[in-house]
N, C-alpha and C positions, 0 to 999 in steps of 0.2 A: 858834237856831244858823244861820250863814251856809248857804248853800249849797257842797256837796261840793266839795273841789276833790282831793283822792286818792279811791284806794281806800276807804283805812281812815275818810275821812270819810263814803265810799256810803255804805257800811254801818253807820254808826252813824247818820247820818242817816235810813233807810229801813228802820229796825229799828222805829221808830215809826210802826205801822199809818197812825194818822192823818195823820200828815205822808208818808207814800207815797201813800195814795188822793189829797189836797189835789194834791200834787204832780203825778199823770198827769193827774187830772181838770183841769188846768188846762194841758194841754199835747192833752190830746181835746179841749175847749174852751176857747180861748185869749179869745174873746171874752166868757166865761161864760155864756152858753145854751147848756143843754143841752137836747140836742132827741135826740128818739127813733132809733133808726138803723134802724129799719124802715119809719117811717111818714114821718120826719120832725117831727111831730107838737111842739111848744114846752110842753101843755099836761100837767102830769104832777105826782105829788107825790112825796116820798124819802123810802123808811123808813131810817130811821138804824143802825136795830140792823143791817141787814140791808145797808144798801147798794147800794140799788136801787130803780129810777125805776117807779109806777106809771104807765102811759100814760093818757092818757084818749082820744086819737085810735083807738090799733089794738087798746087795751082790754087790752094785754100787758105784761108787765116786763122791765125791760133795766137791764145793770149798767154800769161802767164799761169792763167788757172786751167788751161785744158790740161787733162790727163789729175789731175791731183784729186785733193779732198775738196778744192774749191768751185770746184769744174760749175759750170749754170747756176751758179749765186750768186745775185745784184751787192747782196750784202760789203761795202767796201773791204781791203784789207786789214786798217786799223782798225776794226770791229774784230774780225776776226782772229789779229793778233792778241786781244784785251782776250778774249775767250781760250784762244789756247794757253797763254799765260795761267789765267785762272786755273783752268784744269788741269795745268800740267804740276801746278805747286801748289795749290790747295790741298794739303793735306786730308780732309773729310772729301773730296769733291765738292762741285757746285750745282745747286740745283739749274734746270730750267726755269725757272721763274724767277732767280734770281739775276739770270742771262738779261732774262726778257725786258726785268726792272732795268738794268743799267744800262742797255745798249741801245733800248726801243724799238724791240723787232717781237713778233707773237712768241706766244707759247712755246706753240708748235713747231714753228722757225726755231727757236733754240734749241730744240732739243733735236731736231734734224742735226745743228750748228755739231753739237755735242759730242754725239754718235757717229758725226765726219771724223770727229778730232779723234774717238776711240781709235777709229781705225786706221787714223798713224801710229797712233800708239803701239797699236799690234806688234809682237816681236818673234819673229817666224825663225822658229831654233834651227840651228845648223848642225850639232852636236849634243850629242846625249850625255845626263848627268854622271858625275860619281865617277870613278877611274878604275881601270882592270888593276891598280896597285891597293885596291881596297877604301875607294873617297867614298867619305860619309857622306849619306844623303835619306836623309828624313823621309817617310809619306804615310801621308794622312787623307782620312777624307773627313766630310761634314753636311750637314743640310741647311737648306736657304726654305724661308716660305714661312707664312702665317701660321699660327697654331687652334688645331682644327677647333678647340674650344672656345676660340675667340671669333670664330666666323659668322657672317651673316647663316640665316637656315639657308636663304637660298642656294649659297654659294657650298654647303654643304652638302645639297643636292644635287649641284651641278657636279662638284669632285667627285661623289660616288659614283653617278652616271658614265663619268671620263674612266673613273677605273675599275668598272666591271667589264669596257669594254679596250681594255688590256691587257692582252697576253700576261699572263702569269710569269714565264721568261723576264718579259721586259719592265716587271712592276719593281718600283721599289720599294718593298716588303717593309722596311722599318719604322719611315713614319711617312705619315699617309700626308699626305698633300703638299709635301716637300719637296724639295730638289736638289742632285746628290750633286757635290763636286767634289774632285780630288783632286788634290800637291802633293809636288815633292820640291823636296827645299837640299840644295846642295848647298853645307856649311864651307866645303872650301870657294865655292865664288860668291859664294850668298844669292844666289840664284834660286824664285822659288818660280815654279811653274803651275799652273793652275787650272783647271779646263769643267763644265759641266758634263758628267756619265748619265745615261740612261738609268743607269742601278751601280748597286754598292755589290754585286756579285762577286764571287770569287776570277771566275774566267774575265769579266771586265775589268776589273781592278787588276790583274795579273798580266793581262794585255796590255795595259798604260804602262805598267812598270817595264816589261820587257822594251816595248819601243822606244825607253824614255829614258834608261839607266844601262849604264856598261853592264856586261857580266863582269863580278868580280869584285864588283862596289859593297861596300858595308852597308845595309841597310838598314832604319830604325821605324819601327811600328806599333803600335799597340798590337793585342793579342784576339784583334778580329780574325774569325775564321777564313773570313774575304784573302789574309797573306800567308795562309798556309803553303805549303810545298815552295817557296822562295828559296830556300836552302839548298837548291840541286845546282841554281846558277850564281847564287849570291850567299854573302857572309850574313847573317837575319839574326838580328836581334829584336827583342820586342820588351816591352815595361808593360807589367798590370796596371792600370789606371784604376782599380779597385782597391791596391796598395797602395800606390805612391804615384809619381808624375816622373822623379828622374830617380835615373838608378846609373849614376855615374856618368858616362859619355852617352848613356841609351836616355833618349828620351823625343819626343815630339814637340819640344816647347817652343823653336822658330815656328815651325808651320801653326800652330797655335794662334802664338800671338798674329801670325798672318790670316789666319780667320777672325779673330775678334778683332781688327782692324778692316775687315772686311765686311762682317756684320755689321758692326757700327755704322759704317758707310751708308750700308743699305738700309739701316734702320733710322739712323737719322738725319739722312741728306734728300734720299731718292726715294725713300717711304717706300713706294710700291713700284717692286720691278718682275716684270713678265720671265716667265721661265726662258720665252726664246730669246731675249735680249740680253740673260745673264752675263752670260760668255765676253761680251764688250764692255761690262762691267766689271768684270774680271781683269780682262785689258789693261783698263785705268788704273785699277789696283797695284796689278802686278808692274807696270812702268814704275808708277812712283815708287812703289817697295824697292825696285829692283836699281832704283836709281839715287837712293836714300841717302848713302854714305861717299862723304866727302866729293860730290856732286853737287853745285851750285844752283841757284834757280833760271840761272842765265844759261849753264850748260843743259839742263832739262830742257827748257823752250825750245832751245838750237837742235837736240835732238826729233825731235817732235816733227819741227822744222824740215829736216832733212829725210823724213821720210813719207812726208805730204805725196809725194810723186808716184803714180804706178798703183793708188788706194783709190780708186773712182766707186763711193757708193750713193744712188738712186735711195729717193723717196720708196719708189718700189719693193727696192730689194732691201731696205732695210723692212718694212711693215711683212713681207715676205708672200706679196702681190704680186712679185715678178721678178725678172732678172736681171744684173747689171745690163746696160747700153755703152755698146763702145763709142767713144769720143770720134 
């Protein structure tokens, strides 16, 4: 059988035990050496029944899920390829409970499932946007979170409480119970980048951009005071969004529509997401965003795939109870 290109082919292709392990193990080692993830070690033998590497280096046994996103889950692999499928081309995302429905495992279990797969997703930048020859590159920020008029009293109680007892510095000032994220979107690779700040400040927002953007690049903003003095290292244009949205090549409308496909996500998939967990939501967004154009659903998966290895995250450390454990 070809490789998947639906849904309905994941699953009937990774219903065959054999062709699911063939499958990862050659995307954990692409070069085919398999080599131990503890020791390193090349020297090992493979019980077949079992599925798993004797070492001869550290004298121990390793499967194909140690060191990955799959590391201590009973959960078969054909389960777990159905789920990465899903969330890797699911346009809205998928909920956990919809996980839960189709595969037959908790809640909870799903959304653990989930928040593994964000963190292949992850895409850890090697290079900064925009080019010292002047490459356009969009930033913007925005706010996530409930509107305090629609809240329980309780919970109205409890926000004010949290932010009286916040530095003034670290508050952010514009709307109250929120949570601020900022992009930037580089039009020459289509590349948008996305992260939750503390605050919409001038000195933090102007920190993202230095670390994140050539000097030299053309940048585009609204006329928030947060991007004043950008002009000593960068070309800085800005549009009034009280007049208009574009004013010729100046405008914000990628990163835009990257937040109202962002919002939506979170308003009508995941309903309610914790401020510490945004950031992996963010993740998912930005993969598929950034994976959009003339990328197949078959080439998504396979990327996904390929960086399973070297992401090992704990119950623990994702609830933020404790810290990864090394394999």
């Amino acid at each position: 059988m070809e490789h998947p290109k639906t849904l309905q082919d994941a699953i009937v292709y990774f219903s065959d035990k054999d062709r699911a392990f063939a499958y990862a193990l050659n995307y954990r080692w692409p070069n085919g050496l398999v080599s131990c993830p503890r020791c390193g070690s090349e020297r090992h033998s493979f019980m077949k029944s079992r599925r798993v590497w004797e070492c001869y280096g550290c004298k121990k046994q390793f499967s194909l899920k140690v060191g990955t996103i799959f590391e201590d889950s009973p959960i078969t692999l054909d389960k777990w390829m159905m789920v990465a499928w899903m969330l890797t081309n699911c346009k809205n995302g998928v909920s956990s409970y919809e996980i839960h429905r189709s595969i037959g495992v908790t809640q909870k279990t799903a959304w653990f499932m989930l928040h593994r797969i964000r963190e292949a997703m992850k895409h850890e930048p090697t290079a900064k946007l925009g080019s010292n020859e002047g490459g356009e590159v969009e930033v913007d920020e925005a706010y996530v979170g409930a509107k305090v008029k629609n809240m329980h009293h309780k919970r109205k109680l409890k926000l004010q409480k949290e932010l009286t007892e916040i530095p003034a510095k670290r508050n952010t000032t514009r709307y109250v119970g929120k949570t601020a994220i900022m992009g930037m979107f580089d039009r020459s690779s289509r590349e948008v980048r996305a992260k939750v700040v503390p605050n919409t400040r001038r000195e933090t927002l102007q920190t993202e951009i230095l670390n994140g953007i050539n000097h030299g690049s053309r940048i585009y903003s609204d006329e928030a005071v947060a991007y004043d003095s950008l002009k000593a290292r960068y070309i800085h244009e800005t549009v009034n969004h009280a007049d208009c949205y574009v004013r010729g090549q100046v405008h914000t409308n990628c990163l835009e529509n990257f937040w109202s496909l962002t919002k939506r996500n979170l308003a009508g998939t995941y309903v309610a997401v914790e401020p510490f967990h945004l950031d992996r939501y963010l993740d998912e967004q930005m993969f598929r965003f950034n994976n959009r154009v003339n990328v197949t659903d078959h080439q998504r998966f396979n990327k996904v795939m390929s960086q399973v290895a070297g992401r090992r995250l704990t119950y623990a450390n994702l609830i933020g109870t404790g810290s990864a454990t090394s394999h």
